[in-house]
Jmol script that loads the backbone (N, CA, C; Angstrom):
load data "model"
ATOM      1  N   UNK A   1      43.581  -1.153   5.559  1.00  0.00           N
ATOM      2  CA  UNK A   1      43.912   0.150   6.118  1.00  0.00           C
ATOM      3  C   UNK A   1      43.467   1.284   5.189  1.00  0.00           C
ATOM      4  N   UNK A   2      43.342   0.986   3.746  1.00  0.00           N
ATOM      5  CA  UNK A   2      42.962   2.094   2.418  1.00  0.00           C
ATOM      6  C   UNK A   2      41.942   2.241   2.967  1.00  0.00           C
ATOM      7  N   UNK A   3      40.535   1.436   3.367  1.00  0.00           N
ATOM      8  CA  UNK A   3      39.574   1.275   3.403  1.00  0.00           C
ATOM      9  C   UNK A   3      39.063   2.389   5.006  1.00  0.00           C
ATOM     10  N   UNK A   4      39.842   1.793   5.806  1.00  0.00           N
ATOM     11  CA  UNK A   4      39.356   2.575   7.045  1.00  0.00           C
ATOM     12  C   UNK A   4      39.974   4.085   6.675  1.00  0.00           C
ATOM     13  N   UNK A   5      40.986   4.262   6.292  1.00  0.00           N
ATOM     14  CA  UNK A   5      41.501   5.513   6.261  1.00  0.00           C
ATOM     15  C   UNK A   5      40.230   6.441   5.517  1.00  0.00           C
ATOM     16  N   UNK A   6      39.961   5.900   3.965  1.00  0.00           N
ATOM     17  CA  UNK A   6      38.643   6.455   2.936  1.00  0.00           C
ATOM     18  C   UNK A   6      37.315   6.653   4.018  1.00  0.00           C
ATOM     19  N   UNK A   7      36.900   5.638   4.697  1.00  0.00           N
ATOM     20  CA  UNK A   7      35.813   6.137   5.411  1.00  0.00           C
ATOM     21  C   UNK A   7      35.944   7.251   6.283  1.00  0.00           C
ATOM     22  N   UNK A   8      36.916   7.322   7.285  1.00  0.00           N
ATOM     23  CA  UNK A   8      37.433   7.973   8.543  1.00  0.00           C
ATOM     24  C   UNK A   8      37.544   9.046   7.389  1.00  0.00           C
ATOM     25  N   UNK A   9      38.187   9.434   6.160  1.00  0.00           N
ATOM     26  CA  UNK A   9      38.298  10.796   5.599  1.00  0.00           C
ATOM     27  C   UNK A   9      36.422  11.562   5.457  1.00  0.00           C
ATOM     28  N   UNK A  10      35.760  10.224   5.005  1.00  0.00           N
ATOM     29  CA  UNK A  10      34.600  10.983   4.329  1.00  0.00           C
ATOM     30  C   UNK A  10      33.670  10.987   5.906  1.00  0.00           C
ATOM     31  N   UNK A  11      34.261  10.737   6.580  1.00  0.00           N
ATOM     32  CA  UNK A  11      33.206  11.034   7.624  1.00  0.00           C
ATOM     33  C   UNK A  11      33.957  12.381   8.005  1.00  0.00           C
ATOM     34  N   UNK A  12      35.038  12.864   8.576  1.00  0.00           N
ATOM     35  CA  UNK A  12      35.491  14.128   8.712  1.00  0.00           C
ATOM     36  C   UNK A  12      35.150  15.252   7.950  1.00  0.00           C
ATOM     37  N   UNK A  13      35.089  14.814   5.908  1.00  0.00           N
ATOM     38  CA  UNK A  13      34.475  15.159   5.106  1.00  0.00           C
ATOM     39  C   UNK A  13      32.950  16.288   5.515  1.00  0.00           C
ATOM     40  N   UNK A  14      32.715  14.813   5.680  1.00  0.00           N
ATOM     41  CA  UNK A  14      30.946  15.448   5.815  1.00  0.00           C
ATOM     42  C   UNK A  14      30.745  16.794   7.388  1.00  0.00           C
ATOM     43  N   UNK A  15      31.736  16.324   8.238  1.00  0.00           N
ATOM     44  CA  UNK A  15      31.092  17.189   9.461  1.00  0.00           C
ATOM     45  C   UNK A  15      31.378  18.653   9.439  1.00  0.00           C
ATOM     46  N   UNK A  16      32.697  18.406   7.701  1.00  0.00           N
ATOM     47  CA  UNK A  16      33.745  19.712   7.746  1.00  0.00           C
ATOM     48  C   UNK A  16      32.152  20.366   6.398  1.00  0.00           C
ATOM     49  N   UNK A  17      31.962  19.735   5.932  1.00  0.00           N
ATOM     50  CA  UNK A  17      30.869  19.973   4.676  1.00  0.00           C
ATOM     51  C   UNK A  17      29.635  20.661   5.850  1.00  0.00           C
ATOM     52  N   UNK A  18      29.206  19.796   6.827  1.00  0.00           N
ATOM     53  CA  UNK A  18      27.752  20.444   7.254  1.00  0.00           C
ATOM     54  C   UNK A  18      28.228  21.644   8.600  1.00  0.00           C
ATOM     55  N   UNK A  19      29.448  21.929   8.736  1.00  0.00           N
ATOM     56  CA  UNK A  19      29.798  22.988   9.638  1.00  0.00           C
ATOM     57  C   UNK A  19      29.742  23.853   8.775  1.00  0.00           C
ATOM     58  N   UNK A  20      30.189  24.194   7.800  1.00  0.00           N
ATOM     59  CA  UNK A  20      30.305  25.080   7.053  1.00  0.00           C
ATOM     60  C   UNK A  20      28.993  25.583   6.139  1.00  0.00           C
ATOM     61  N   UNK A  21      28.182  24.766   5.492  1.00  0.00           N
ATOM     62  CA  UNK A  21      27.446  25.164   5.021  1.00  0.00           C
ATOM     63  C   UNK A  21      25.741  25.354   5.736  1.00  0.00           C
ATOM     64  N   UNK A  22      25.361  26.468   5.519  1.00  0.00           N
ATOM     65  CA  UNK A  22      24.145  26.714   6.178  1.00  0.00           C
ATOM     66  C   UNK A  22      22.893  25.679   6.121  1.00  0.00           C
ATOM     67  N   UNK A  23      22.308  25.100   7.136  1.00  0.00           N
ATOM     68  CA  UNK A  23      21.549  24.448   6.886  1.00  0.00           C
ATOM     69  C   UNK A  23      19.895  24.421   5.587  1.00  0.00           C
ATOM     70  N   UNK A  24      19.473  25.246   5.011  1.00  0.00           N
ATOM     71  CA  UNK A  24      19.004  25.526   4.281  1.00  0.00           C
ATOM     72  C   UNK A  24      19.264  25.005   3.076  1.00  0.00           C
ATOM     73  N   UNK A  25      20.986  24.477   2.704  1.00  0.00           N
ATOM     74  CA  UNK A  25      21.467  24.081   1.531  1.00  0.00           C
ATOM     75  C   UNK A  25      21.122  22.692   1.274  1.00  0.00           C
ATOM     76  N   UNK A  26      20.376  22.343   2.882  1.00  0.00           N
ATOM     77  CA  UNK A  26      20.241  20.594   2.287  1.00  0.00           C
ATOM     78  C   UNK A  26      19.136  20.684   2.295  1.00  0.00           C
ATOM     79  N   UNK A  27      18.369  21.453   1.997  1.00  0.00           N
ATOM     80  CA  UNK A  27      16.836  21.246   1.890  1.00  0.00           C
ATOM     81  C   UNK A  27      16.277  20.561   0.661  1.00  0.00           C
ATOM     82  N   UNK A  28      16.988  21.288  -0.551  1.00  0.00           N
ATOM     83  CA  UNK A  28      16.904  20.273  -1.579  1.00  0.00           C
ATOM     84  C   UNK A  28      16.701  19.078  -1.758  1.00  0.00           C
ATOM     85  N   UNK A  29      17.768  18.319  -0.882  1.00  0.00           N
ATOM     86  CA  UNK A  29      17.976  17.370  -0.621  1.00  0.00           C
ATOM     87  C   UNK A  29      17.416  16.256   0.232  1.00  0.00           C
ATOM     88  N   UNK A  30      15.997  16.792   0.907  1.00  0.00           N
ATOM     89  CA  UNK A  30      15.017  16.375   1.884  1.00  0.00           C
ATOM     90  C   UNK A  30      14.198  15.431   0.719  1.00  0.00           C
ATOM     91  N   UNK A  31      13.759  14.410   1.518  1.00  0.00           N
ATOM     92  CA  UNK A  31      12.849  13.553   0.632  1.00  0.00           C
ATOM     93  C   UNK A  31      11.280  13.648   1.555  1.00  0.00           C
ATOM     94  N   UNK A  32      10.122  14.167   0.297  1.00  0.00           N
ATOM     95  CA  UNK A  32       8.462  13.698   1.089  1.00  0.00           C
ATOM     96  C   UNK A  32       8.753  12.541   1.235  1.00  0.00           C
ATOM     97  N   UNK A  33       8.121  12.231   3.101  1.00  0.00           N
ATOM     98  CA  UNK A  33       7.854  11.308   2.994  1.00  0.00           C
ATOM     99  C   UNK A  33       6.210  11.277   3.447  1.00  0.00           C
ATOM    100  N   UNK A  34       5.548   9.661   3.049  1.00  0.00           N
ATOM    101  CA  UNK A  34       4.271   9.684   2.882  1.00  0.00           C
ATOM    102  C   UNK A  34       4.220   8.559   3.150  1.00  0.00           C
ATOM    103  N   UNK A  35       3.389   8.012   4.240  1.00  0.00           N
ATOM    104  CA  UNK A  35       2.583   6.334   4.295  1.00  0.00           C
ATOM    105  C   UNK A  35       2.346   6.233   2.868  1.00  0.00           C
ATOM    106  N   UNK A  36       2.307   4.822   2.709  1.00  0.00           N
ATOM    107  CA  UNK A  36       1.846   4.077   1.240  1.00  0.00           C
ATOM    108  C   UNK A  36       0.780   3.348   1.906  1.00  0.00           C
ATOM    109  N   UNK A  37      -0.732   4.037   0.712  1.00  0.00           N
ATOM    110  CA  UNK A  37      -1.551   2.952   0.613  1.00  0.00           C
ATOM    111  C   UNK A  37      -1.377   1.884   0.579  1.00  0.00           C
ATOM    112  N   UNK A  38      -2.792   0.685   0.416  1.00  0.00           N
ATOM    113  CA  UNK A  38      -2.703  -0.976   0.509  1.00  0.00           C
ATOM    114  C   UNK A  38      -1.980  -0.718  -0.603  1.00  0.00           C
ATOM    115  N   UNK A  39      -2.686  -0.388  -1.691  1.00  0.00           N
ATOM    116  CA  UNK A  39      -1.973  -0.868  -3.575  1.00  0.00           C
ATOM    117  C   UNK A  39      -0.818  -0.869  -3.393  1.00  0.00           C
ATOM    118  N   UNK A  40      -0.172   0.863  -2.983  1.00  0.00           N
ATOM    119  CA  UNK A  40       1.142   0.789  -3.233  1.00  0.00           C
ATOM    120  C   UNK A  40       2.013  -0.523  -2.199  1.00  0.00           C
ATOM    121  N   UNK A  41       1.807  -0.980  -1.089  1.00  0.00           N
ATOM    122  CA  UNK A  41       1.991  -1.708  -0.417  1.00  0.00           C
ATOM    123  C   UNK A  41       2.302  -3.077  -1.020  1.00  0.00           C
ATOM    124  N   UNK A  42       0.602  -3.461  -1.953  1.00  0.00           N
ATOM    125  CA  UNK A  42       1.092  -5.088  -2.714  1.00  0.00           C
ATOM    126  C   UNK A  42       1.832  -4.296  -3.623  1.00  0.00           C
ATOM    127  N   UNK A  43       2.295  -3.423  -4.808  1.00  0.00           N
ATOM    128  CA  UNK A  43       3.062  -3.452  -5.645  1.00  0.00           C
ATOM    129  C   UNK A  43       4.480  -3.473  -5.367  1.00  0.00           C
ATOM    130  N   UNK A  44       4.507  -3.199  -4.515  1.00  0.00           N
ATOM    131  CA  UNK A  44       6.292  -3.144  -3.861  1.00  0.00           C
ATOM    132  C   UNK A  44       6.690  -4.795  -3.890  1.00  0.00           C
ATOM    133  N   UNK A  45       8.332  -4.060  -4.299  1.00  0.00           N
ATOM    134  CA  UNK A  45       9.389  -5.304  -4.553  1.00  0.00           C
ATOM    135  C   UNK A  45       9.264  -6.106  -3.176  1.00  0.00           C
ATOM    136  N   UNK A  46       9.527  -5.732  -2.279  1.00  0.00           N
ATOM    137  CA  UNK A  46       9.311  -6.716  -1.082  1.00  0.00           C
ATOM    138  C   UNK A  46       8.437  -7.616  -1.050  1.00  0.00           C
ATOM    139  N   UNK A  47       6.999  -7.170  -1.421  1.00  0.00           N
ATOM    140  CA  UNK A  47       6.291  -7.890  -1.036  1.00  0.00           C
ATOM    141  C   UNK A  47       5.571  -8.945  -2.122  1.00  0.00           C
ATOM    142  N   UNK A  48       6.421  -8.686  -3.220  1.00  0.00           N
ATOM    143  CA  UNK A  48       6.327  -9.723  -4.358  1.00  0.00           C
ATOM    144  C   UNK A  48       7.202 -10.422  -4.012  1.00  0.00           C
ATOM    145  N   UNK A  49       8.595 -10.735  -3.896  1.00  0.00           N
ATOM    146  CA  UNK A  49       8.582 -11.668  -3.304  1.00  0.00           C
ATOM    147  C   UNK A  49       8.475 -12.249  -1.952  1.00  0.00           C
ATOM    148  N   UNK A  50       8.267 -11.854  -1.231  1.00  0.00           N
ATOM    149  CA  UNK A  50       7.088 -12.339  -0.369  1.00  0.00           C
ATOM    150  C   UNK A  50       5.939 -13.545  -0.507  1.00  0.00           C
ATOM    151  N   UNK A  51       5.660 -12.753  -1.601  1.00  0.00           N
ATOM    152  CA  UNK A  51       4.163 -14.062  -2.063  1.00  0.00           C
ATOM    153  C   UNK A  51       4.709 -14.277  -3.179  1.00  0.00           C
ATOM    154  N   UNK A  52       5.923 -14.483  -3.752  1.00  0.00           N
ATOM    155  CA  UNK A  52       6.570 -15.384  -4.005  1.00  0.00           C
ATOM    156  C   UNK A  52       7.437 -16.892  -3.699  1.00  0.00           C
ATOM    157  N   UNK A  53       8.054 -16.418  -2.446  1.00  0.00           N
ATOM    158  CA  UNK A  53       8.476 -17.379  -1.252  1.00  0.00           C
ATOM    159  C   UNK A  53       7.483 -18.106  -0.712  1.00  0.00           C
ATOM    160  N   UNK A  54       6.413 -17.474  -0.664  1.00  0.00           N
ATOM    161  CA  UNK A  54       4.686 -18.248   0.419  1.00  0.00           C
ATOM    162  C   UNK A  54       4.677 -19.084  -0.285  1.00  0.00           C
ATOM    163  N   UNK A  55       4.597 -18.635  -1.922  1.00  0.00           N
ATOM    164  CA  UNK A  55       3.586 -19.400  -2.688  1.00  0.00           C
ATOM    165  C   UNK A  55       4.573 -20.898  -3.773  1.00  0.00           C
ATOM    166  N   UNK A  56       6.126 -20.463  -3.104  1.00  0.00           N
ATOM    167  CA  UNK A  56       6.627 -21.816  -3.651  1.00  0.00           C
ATOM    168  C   UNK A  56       6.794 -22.449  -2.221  1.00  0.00           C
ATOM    169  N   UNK A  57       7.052 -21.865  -1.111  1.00  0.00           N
ATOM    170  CA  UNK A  57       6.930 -23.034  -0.247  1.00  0.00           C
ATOM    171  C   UNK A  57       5.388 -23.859   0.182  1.00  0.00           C
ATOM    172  N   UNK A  58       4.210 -23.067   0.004  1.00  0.00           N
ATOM    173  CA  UNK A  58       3.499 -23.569  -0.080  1.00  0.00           C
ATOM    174  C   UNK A  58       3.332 -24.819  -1.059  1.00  0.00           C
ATOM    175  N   UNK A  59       3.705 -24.695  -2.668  1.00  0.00           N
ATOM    176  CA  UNK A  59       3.758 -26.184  -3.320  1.00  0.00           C
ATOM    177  C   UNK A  59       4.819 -26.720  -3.275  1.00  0.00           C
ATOM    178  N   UNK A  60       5.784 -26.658  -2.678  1.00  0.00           N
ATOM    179  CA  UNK A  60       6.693 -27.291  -1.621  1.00  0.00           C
ATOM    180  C   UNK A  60       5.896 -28.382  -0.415  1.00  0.00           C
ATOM    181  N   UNK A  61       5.400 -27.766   0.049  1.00  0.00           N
ATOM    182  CA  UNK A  61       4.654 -28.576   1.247  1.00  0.00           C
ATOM    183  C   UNK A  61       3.610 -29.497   0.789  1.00  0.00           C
ATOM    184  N   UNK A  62       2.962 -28.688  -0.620  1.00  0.00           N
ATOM    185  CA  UNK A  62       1.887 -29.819  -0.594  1.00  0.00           C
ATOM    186  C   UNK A  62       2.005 -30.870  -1.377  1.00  0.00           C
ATOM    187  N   UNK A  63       3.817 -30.704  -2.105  1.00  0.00           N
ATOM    188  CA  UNK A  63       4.052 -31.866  -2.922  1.00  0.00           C
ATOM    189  C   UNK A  63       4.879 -33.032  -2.206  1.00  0.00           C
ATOM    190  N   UNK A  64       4.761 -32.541  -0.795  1.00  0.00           N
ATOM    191  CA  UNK A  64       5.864 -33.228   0.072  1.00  0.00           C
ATOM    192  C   UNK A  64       4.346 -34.172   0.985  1.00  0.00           C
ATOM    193  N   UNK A  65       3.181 -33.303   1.630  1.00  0.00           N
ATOM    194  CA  UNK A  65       2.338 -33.927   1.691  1.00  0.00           C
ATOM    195  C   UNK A  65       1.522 -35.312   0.569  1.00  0.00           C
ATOM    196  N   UNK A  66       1.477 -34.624  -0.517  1.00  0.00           N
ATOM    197  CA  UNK A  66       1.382 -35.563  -1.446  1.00  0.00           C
ATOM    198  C   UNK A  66       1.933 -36.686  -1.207  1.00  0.00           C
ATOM    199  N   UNK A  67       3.164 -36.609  -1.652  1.00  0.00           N
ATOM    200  CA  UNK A  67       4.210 -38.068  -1.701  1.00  0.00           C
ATOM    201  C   UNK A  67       3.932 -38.900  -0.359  1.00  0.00           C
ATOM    202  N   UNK A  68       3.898 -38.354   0.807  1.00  0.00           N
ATOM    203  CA  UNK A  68       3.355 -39.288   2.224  1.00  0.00           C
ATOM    204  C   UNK A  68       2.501 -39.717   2.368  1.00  0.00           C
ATOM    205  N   UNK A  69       1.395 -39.688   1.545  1.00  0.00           N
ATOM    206  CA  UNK A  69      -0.158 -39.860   1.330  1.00  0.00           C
ATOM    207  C   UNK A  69      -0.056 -41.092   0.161  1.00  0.00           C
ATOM    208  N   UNK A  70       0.522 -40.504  -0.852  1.00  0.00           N
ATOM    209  CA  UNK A  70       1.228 -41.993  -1.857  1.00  0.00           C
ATOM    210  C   UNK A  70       1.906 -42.832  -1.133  1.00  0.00           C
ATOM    211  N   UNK A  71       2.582 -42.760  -0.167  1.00  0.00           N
ATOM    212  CA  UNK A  71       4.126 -43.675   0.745  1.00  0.00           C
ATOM    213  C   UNK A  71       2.722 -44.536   1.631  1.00  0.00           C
ATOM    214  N   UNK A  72       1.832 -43.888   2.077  1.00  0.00           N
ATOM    215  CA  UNK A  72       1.108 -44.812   2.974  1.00  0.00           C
ATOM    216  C   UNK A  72       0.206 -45.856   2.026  1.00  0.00           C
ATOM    217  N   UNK A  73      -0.370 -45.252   0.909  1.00  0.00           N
ATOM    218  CA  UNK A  73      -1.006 -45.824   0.321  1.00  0.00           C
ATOM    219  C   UNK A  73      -0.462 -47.031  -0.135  1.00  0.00           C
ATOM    220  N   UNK A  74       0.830 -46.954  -0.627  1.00  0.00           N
ATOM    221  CA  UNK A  74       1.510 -48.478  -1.300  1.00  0.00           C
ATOM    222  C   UNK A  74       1.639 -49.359  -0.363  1.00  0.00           C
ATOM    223  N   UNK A  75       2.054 -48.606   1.154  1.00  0.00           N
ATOM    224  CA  UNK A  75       2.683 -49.659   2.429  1.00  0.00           C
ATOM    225  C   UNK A  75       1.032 -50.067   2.697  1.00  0.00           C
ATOM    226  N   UNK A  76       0.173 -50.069   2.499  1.00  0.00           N
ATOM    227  CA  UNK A  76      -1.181 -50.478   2.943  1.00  0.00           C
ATOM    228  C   UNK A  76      -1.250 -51.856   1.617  1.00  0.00           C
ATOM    229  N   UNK A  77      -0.801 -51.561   0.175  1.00  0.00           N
ATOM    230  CA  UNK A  77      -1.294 -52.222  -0.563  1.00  0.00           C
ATOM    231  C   UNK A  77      -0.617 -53.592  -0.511  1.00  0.00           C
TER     232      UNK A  77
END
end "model"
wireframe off; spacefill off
backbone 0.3
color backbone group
């Protein structure tokens, strides 16, 4: 109940904050935004791991291929 009450305050908070103050005051507070080039694109946290995840499930798979390729080979010998 602390919890809903704190939100339900800061949301009343804010509508009593942006009635009152002129819109101009949050301009500051505006962020550029801008498409990201390819570079910036691979340097981002996301997408390291990304081709992090690819690149262990990939030798995941091919050490799992492996071993079935060994499993046939012995059942042949």
């Amino acid at each position: 109940m602390i919890c809903v009450g704190i939100g339900a305050f800061t949301i009343i908070w804010g509508v009593i904050i942006k009635l009152i103050m002129p819109p101009r005051a949050f301009d500051c507070l505006s962020i550029d935004e801008k498409e990201i080039d390819d570079q910036e694109a691979l340097e981002t946290f996301q997408s390291q791991l990304r081709r992090s995840y690819r690149h262990s499930r990939t030798m995941r798979e091919s050490k799992v291929a492996v071993k079935n390729e060994l499993d046939k080979l012995s059942e042949d010998a």
